[in-house]
C-alpha positions in Angstrom: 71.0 201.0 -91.9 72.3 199.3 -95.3 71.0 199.9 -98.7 71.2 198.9 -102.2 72.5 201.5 -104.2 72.3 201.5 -108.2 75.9 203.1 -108.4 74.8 204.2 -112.5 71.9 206.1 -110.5 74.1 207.2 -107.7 76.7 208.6 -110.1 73.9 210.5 -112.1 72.9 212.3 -109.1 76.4 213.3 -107.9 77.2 214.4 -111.2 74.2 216.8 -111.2 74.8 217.8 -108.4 78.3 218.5 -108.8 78.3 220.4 -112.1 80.9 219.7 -115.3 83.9 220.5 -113.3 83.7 217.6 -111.1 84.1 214.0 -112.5 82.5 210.7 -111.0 84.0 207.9 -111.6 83.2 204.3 -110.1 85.5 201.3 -109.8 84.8 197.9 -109.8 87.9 196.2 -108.6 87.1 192.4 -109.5 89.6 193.3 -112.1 91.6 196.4 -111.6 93.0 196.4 -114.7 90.3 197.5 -116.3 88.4 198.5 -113.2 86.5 202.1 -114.3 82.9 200.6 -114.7 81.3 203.9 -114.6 82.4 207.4 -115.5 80.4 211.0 -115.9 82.6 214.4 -117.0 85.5 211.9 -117.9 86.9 214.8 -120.0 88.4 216.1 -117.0 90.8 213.1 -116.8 90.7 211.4 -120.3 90.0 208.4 -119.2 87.2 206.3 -120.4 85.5 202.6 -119.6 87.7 199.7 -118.8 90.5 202.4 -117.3 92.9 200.8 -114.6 92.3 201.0 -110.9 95.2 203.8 -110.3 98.3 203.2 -108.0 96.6 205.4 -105.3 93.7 203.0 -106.0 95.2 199.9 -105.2 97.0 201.2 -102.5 93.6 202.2 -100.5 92.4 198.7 -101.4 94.7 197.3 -99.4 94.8 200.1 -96.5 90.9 200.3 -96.5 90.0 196.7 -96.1 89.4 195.3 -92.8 86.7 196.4 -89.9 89.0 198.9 -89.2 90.1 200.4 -92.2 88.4 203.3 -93.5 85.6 204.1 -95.2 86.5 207.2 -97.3 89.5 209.1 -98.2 88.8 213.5 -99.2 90.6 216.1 -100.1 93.9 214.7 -101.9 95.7 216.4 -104.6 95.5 213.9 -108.2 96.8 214.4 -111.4 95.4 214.0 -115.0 97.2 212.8 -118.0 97.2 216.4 -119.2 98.7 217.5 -116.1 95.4 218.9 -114.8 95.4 219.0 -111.2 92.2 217.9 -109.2 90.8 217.8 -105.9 89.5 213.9 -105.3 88.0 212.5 -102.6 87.4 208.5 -102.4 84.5 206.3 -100.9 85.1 202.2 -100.6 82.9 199.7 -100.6 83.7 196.7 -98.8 82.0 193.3 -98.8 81.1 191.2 -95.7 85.0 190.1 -95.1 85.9 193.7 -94.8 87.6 193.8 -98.2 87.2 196.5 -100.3 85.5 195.7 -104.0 84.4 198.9 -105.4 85.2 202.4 -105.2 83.0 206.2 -106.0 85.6 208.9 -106.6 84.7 212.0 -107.6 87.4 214.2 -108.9 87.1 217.9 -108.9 89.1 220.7 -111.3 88.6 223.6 -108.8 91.1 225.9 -110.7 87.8 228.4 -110.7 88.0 228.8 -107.1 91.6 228.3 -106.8 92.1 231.8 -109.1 89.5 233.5 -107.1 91.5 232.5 -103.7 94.8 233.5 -105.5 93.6 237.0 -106.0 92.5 236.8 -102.1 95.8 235.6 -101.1 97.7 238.1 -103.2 97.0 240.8 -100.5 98.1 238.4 -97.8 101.9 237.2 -97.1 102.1 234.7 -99.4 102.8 230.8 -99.2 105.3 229.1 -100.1 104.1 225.4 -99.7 103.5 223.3 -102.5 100.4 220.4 -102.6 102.0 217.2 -103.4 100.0 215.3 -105.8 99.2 211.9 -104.6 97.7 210.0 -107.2 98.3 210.1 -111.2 94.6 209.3 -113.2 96.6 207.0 -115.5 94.5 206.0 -118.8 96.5 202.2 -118.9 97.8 199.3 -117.5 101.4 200.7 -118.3 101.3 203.9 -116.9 99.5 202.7 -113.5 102.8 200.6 -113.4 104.9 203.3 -114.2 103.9 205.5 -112.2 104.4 203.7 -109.2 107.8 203.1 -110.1 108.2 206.9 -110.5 106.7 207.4 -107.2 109.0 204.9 -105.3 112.2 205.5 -107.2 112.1 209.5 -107.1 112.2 208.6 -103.3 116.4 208.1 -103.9 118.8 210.6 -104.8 121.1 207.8 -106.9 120.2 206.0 -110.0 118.5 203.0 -109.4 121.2 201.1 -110.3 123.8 202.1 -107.8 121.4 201.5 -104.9 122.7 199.0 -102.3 121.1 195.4 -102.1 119.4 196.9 -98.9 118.1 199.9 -100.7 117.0 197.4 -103.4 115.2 195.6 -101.4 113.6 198.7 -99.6 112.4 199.3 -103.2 111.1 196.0 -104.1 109.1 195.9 -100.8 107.3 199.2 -101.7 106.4 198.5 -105.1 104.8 195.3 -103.3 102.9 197.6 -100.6 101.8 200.1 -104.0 100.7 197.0 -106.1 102.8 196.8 -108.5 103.5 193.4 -109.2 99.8 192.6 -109.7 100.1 194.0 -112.7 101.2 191.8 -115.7 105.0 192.3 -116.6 106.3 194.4 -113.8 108.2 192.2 -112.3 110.4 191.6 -115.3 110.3 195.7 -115.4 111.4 196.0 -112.1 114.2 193.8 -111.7 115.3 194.9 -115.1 115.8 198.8 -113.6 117.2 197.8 -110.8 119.4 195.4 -112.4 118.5 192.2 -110.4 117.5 188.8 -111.1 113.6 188.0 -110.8 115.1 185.1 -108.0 116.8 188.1 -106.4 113.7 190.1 -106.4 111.5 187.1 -105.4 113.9 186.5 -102.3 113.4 190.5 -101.7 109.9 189.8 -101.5 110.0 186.5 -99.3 112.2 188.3 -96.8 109.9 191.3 -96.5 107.1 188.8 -95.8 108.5 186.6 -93.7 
């Protein structure tokens, strides 16, 4: 069964339902530069209207799209400007090709229940492993970019610069796969840190495609 959905509506309803600690925030990704069309508790994150799509964003965009991509993503670890960390959970919407066009996130600070479970798991062994944060609620353009150059780089133990032409490449093909160069000036910015040519890093890019 399909429906139409006012999303403004929807988002009320969640938000009620949810309480202040949880924030909704819908995406329209005709633009995702400016993509947040819709927010409620945005204090959580800081971000407003006209907020970027974020790298995790775009990357489900492209994952998600197709008959059998998938619908909805929950339970990931983001980050807030502030450094806030929230539990966020993702549902797509997809036109009739498959591709995805909008998005409903709602992003939770459960640090209430997270205190009450430490006190629980203070009487049991304790553990060690640590929730990697996989997406960054970045209030610009620039940060979204930055970001994902973060993400990718942090993946190498050497400067950027002293990677070999094959780990370059590596590089420039994941910052493809994350989105990156859909966003105005990054590919200047990347070739810059890794001290390429844009030819070079266009050739990068053609040989990953090809």
């Amino acid at each position: 069964m399909k429906l139409t959905i006012d999303a403004e509506v929807l988002a009320d309803f969640v938000s009620a339902l949810l309480g202040p600690d949880s924030e909704i925030a819908v995406h329209d990704l005709s633009d995702p530069t400016a993509s947040l069309c819709i927010i409620r508790n945005g204090v959580l994150s800081g971000r407003g209207i006209g907020a970027p799509a974020t790298d995790l964003a775009r990357r489900l965009a492209q994952e998600c799209s197709g008959a059998e991509g998938d619908d909805f993503r929950v339970d990931y670890r983001s980050k807030a400007a502030s450094g806030l960390s929230l539990r966020s959970s993702t549902l797509v919407f997809k036109d009739e090709d498959g591709q995805v066009r909008a998005m409903f996130c709602v992003n939770t600070d459960d640090s209430r229940y997270r205190r009450a479970l430490d006190a629980v798991q203070a009487l049991l062994p304790a553990d060690l492993s640590q929730e990697r944060h996989q997406e960054n609620l970045s209030a610009s353009v620039d940060d979204v970019g930055l970001d994902i150059m973060k993400a990718v780089l942090d993946q190498f133990e050497v400067d950027p610069l002293r990677l070999s032409p094959e780990e370059k490449s590596q590089v420039v093909l994941e910052f493809d796969r994350r989105g990156l160069f859909s966003i105005r000036g990054f590919v200047a910015r990347a070739a810059q840190v890794l001290d390429i040519s844009e030819p070079t890093l266009y050739r990068y890019l053609k040989q990953s495609r090809d």
